[in-house]
C-alpha positions in Angstrom: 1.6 -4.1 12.4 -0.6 -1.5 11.4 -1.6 -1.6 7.5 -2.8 1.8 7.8 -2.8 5.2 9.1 -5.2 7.3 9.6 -5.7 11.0 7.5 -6.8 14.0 9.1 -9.9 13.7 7.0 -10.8 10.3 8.8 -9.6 8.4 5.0 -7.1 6.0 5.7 -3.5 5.6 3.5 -1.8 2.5 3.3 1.6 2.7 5.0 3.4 0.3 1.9 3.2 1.9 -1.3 4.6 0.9 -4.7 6.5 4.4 -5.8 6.6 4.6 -9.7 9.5 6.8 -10.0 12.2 6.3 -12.2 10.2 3.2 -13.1 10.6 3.0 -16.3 7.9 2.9 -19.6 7.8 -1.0 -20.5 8.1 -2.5 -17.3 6.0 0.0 -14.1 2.5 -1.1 -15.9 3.7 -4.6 -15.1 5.1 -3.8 -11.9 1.5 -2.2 -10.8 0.1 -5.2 -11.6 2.2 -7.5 -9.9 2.3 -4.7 -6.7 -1.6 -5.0 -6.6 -1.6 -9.1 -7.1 0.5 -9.2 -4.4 -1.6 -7.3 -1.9 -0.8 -3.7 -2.2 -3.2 -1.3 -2.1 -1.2 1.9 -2.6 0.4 3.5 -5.7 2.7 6.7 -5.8 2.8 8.2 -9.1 3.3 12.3 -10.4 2.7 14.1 -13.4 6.6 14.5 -13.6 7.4 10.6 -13.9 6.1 10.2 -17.3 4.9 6.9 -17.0 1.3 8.1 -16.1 -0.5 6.4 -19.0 0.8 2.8 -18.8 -0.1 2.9 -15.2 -3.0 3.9 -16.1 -3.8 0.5 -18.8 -2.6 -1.5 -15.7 -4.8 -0.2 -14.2 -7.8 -0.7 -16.1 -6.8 -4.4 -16.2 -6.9 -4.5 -12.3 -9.9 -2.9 -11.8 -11.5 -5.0 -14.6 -11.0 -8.2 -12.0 -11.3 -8.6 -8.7 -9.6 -5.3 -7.2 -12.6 -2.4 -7.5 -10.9 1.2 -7.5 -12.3 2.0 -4.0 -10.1 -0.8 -2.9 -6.7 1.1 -4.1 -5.4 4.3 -2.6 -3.7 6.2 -5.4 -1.2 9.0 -5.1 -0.5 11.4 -7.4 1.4 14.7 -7.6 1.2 18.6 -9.3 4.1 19.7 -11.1 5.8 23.2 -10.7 4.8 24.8 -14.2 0.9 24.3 -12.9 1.0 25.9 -9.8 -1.2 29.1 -10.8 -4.4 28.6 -9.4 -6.6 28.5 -12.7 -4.0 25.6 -14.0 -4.7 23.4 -11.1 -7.6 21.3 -12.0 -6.5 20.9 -15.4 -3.4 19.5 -14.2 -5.6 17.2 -11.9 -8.0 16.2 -14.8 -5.0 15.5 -17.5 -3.7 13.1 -14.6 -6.6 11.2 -14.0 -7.5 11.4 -17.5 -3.9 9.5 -17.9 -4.1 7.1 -14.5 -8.2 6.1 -16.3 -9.3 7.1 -13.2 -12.5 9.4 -11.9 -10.6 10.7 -8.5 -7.7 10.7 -6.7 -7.0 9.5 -3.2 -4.4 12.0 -2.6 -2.8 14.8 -4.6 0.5 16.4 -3.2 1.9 20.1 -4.7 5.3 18.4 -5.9 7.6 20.9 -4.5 7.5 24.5 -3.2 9.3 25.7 -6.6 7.3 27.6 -9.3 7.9 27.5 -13.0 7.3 29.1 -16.6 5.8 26.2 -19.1 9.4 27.1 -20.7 10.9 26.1 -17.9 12.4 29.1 -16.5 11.6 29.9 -12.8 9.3 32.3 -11.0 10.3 33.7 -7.6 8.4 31.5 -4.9 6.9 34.6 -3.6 5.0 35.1 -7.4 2.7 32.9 -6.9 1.1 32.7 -2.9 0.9 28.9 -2.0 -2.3 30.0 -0.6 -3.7 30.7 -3.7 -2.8 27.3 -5.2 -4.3 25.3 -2.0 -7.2 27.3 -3.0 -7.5 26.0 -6.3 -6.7 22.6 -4.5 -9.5 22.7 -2.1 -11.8 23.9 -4.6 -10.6 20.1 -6.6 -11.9 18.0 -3.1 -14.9 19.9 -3.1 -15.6 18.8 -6.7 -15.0 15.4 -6.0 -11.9 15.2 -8.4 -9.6 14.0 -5.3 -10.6 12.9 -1.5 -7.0 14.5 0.1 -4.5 17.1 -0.8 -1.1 17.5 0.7 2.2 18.8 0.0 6.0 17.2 -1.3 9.5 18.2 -0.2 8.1 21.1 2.3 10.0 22.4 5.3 8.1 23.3 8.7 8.2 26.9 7.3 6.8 26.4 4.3 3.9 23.9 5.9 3.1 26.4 8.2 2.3 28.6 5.1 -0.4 26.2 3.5 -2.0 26.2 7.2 -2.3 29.6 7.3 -5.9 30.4 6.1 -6.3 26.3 5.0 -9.8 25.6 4.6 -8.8 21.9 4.4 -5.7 20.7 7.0 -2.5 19.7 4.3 -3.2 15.5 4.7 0.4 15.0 4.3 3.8 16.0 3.6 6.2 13.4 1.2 9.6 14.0 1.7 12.9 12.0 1.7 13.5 10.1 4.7 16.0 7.2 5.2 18.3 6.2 8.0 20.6 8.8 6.8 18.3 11.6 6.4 15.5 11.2 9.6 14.2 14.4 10.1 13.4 13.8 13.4 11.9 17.2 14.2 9.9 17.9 10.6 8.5 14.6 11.5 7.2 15.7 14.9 6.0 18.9 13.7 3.7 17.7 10.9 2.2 14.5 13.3 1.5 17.1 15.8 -0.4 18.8 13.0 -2.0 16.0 12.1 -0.2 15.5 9.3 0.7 12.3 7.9 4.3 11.7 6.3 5.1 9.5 3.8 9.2 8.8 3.2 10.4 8.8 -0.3 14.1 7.1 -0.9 13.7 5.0 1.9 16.3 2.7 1.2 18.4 6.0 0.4 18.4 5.7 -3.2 20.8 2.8 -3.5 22.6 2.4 -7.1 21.1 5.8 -8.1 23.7 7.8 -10.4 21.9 10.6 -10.4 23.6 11.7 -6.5 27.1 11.6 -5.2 27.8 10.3 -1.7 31.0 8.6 -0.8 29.4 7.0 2.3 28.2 3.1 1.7 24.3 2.8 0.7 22.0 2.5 4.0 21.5 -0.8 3.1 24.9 -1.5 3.1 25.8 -0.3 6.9 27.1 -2.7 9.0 23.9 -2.0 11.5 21.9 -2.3 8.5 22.9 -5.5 8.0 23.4 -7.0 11.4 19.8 -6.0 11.8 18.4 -8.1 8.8 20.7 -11.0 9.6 19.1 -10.6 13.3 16.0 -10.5 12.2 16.0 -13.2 9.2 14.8 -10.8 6.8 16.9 -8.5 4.1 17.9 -5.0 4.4 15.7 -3.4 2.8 12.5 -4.8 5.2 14.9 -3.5 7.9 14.7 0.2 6.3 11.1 -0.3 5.2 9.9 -1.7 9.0 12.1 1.2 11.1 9.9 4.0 8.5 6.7 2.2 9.3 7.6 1.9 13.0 8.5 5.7 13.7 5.0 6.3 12.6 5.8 7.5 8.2 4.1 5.7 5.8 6.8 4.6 2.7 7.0 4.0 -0.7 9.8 1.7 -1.9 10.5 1.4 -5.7 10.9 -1.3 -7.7 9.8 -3.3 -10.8 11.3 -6.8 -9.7 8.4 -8.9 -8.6 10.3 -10.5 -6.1 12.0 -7.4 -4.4 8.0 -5.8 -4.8 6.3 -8.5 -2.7 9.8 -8.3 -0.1 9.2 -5.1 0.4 5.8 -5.3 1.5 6.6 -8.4 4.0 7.7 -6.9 6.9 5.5 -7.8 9.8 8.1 -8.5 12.0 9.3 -6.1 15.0 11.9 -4.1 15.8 13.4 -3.5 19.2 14.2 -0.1 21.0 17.5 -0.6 20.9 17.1 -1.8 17.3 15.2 1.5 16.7 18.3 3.5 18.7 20.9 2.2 17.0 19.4 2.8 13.5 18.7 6.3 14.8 22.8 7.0 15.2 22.9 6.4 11.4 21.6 10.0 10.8 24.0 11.9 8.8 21.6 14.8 7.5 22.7 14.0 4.4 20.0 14.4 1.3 20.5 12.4 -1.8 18.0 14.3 -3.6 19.0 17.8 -2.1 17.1 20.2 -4.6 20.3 21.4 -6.0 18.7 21.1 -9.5 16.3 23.6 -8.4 19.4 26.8 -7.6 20.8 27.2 -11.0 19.1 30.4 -11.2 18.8 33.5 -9.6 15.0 32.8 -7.4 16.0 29.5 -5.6 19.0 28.9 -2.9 19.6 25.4 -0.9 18.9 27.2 2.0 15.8 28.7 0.8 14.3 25.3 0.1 14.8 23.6 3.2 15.0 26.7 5.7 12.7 26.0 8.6 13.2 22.2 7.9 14.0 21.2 11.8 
């Protein structure tokens, strides 16, 4: 199995990642440290998550041993309120002031929604993502990150950061789980060039926060008949079929055994294991962006439009 894929830029991402979110204060500064004892060399975090600073004393513990920095890719992400183009590298430098660090591997524009510090939201027209991939640019030429890419972006809106792009978007993070595979935003951004990593790729199993009467992914009879096939559980089944359609993933947790699971998943799955995974696609989002429409700028259809 490949450990890594390659970025547009020639850099090279790690395609098992420890994502931070929802981890909560106490325990994701522990969970770093047991991700990175355990062999990963990837960490997803954002601005938004909150939990910036304690992974940021975890990680000034690692990289007081044996792990150097350069041996760590780190992700992290710019929120919506800091999208104005003379905000940017603030934003940047209050993150890596919080992570302890003096770059970033990667840094992603969140989402493709622009708001007040209060808040409130700005038409996604009032602010040209141009502009901001700008400011961007003008952060990897400082040496503040080495790649920049974008979150939650449909073709559409991708093809708008290309357009007049000094530097190529390295990737695009989006959610992307049996039930949600994207097949054709997938093959648009690798024909780019650009790399995807999929969020939720167990498809957000036990989270309150969406409604879906369907069983989790990892619950699916396939799901299932595939780990029990395979001798391995069903989340390596979800996590292997990501790597092996060519996304690079970021599973959550802060259990130390489910952390090193999740990165054990050298094993091989079949074409036909691959096909009937594929006939699991329901379209269905768990984390659809309807937070983002309860006001007058922002529709579902608005977000996503161009997506396939």
């Amino acid at each position: 199995m490949d450990s890594t894929f390659t970025l547009v830029s020639g850099n090279k991402i790690p395609v098992v990642g420890l994502g931070t979110w929802q981890a909560e204060k106490g325990v994701v500064g522990q969970a770093v440290k047991d991700a990175i004892e355990l062999g990963y060399r990837h960490i997803d975090c954002a601005a938004i998550y909150g939990n910036e600073k304690e992974i940021g004393e975890a990680f000034k513990e690692v990289f007081a041993g044996d792990v150097k920095r350069e041996d760590v890719f780190v992700t992290s992400k710019l929120w919506n309120t800091m999208h104005a183009p003379e905000k940017v590298e603030d934003a940047l430098k209050k993150t890596l002031s919080d992570l302890g660090l003096e770059y970033l591997d990667l840094y992603l524009i969140h989402w493709p929604v622009h708001q007040n510090d209060d808040g409130s939201f700005l038409p996604y027209e009032a602010i040209p993502i141009g502009d901001t991939w700008k400011a961007l640019e003008a952060c990897v030429d400082k040496g503040l990150v080495r790649d920049i890419g974008v979150s939650n972006f449909s073709a559409k809106k991708v093809k708008q950061v290309l357009q007049g792009a000094r530097i190529k978007p390295a990737m695009n993070q989006i959610e992307r789980h049996a039930y949600l595979q994207q097949p054709k935003l997938l093959e648009y951004c690798l024909s780019e060039g650009i790399r995807v990593t999929a969020y939720s790729p167990l498809g957000s199993p036990g989270n309150s926060m969406y409604d879906f009467s369907e069983k989790a992914v990892i619950e699916t009879e396939a799901i299932q008949k595939l780990a029990e096939k395979h001798n391995v559980t069903a989340a390596q089944v979800c996590i292997r079929w990501a790597i092996q359609s060519g996304t690079v993933t970021i599973p959550k947790s802060t259990k130390r055994h489910r952390i090193q699971e999740n990165a054990t998943v050298d094993f091989k799955l079949s074409d036909e294991d691959m096909k009937e995974i594929a006939a699991l696609d329901k379209g269905h989002r768990y984390c659809d962006g309807s937070f983002w429409t309860k006001n007058e700028h922002y529709t579902l259809e608005s977000l996503w439009e161009g997506t396939e």
